[in-house]
C-alpha distance (Angstrom), angle and dihedral (degrees) to the residues before:
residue distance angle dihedral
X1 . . .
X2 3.68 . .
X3 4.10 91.9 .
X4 3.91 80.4 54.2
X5 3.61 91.2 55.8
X6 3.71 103.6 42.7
X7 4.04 82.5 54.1
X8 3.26 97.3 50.8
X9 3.83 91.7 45.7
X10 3.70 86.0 49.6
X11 4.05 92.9 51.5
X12 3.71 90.3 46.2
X13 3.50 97.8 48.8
X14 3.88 92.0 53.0
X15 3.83 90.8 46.0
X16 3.51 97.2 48.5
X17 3.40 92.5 51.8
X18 4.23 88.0 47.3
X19 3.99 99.1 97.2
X20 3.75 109.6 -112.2
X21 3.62 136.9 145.3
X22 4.04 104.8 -69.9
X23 4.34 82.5 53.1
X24 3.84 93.2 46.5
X25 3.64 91.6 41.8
X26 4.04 95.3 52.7
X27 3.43 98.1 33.5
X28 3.54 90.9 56.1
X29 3.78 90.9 36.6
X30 4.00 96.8 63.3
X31 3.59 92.4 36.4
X32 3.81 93.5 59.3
X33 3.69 90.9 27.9
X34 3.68 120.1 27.4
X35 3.96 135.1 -101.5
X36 3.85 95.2 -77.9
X37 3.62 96.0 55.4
X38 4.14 89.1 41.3
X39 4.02 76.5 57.4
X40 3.57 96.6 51.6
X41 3.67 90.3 48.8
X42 3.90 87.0 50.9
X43 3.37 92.0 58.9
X44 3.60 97.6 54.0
X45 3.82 86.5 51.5
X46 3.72 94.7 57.4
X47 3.60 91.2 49.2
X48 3.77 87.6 61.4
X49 3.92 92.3 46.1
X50 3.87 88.8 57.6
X51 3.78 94.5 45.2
X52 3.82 97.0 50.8
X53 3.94 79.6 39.4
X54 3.79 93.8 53.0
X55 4.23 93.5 49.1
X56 3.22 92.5 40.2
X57 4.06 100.9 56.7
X58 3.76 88.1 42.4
X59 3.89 84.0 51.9
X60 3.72 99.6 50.2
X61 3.70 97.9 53.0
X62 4.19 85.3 62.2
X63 3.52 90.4 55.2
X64 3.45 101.4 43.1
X65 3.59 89.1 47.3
X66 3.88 102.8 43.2
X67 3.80 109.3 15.0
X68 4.17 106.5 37.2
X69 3.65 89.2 166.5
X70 3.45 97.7 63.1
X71 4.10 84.9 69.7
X72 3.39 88.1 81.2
X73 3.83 97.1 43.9
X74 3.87 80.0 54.0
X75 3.35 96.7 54.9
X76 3.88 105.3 52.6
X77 3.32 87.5 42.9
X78 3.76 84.4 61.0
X79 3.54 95.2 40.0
X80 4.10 85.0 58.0
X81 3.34 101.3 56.5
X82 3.16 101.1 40.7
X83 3.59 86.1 65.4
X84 3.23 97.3 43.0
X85 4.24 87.4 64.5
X86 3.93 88.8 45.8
X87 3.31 85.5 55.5
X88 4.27 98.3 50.2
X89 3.99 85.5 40.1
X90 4.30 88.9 62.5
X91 3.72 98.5 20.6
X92 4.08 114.7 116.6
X93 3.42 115.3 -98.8
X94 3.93 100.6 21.3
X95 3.96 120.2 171.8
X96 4.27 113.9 -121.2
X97 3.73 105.7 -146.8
X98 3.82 76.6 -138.3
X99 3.97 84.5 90.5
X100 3.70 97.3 74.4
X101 3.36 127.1 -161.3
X102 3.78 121.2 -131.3
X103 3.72 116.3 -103.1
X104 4.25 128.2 -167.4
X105 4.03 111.5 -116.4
X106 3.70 105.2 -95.2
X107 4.00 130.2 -170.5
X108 3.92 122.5 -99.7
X109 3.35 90.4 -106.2
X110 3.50 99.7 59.9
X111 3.85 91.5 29.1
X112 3.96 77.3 63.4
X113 4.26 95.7 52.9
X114 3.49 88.7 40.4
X115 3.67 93.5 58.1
X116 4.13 93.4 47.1
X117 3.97 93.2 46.9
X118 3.91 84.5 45.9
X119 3.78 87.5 57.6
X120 3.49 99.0 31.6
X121 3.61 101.1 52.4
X122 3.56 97.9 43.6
X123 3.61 113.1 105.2
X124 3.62 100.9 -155.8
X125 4.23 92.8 69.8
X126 3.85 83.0 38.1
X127 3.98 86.4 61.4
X128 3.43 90.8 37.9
X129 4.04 100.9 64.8
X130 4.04 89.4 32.6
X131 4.09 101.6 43.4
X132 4.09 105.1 19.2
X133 3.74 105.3 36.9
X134 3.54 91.1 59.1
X135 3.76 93.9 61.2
X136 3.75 93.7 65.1
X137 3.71 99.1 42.1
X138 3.77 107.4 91.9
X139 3.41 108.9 -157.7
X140 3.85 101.3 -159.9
X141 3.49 92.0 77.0
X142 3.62 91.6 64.1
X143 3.97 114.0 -140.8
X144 3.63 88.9 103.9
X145 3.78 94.2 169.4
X146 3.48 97.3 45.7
X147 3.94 101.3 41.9
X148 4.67 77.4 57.6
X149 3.57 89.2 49.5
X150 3.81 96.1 50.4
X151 3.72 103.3 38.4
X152 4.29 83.9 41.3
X153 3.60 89.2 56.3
X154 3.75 94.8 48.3
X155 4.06 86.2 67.7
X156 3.63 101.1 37.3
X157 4.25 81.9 57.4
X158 3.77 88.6 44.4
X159 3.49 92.7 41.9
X160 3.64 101.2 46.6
X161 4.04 89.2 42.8
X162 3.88 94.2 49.5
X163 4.10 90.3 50.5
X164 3.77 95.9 44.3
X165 4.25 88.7 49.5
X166 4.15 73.0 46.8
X167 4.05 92.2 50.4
X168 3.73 88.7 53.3
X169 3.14 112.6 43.9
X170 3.42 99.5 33.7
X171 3.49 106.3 111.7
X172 4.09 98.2 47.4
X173 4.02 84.8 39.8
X174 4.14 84.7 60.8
X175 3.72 88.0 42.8
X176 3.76 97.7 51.5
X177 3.76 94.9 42.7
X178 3.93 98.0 45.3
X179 4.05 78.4 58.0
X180 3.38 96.4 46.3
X181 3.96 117.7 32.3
X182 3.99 100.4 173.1
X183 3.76 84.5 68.7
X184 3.83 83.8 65.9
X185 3.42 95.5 52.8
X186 3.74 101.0 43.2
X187 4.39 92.8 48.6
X188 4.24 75.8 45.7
X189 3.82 93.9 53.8
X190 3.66 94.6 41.8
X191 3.70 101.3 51.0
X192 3.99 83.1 45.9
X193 4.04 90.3 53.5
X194 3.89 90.4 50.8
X195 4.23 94.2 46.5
X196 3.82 90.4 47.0
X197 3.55 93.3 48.8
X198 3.86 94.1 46.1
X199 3.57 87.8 48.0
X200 3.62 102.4 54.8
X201 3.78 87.7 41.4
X202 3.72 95.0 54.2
X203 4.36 92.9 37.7
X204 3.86 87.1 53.9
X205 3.68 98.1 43.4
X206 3.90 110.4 111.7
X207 3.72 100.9 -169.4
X208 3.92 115.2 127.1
X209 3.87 123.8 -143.9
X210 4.11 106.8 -109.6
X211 3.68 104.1 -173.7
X212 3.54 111.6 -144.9
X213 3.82 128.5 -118.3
């Protein structure tokens, strides 16, 4: 159980740090905004971490329990997108969400929705909880459920830690980097190195789910 968490705390880490939409969105959210409504944001994104985490423990311990096979379906499909982000972190000509785009001042409340839809409608965390989390859960320990709800919680905390560090230092990170692009690609080709690796390590695993009695 604790190799299982260090992986997915590795995993996280390098997909958090993978510019997507929840990144972009804050980063250009506290620039235009301010911290506080960056935080606000943030805490509509960790709602949506904890919903797709919720449905997607629940899920788990059905397929565990009545379709084993699919554990390997699960975890190629893992293995392939994982590669597919190491592959946009290195690729020529990748976007840094430290180019913000310009956003109108909203309210709290919407700041708030806009945060959750950001979240929730952003397929990587979607693949995340249904491809990744799998991979770390070892089913013949039994405690299906509860080995989804640990190792989930480990990336909403890393998630929600690494994009409030985001939130406030967003506007000197944009600064430093616009100064000094190698940075860019060097945090690019790292988070790339650790995807690829987890990837390969995951699509070459032959372990097989054994759901415990």
């Amino acid at each position: 159980m604790t190799a299982g968490m260090i992986g997915i705390a590795l995993v996280s880490l390098g997909m958090v740090l993978t510019p997507g939409p929840n990144m972009i969105y804050l980063v250009s959210r506290s620039i235009t905004q301010g911290r506080k409504s960056g935080f606000i944001s943030l805490v509509g994104v960790f709602l949506g971490f904890t919903t797709y985490l919720i449905a997607t423990c629940l899920g788990l311990t059905a397929v565990f329990a009545y379709v084993p096979a699919a554990y390997t379906a699960l975890k190629l499909a893992g293995a392939a997108y994982l590669l597919w982000l190491a592959w946009n972190a290195v690729r020529p000509g990748g976007a840094s969400a430290f180019e913000p785009r310009e956003l109108p001042v909203e309210r709290p409340g919407k700041l708030f929705t806009m945060g959750l839809l950001t979240c929730l409608l952003n397929p990587k965390i979607a693949i995340l909880y249904l491809s990744l989390l799998p991979q770390f859960v070892d089913p013949s320990m039994g405690h299906v459920l509860l080995q989804s709800i640990a190792l989930g919680s480990v990336q909403v905390a890393i998630g929600t830690l690494v994009n409030g560090l985001i939130v406030i230092t967003a506007g000197s990170l944009a600064a430093f980097l616009a100064r000094r692009p190698v940075w860019v690609r060097v945090q690019r080709y790292l988070t790339g190195t650790v995807l690829g690796v987890f990837a390969v390590t995951m699509a070459t695993d032959r372990s097989k789910a054994i759901v415990a009695s």
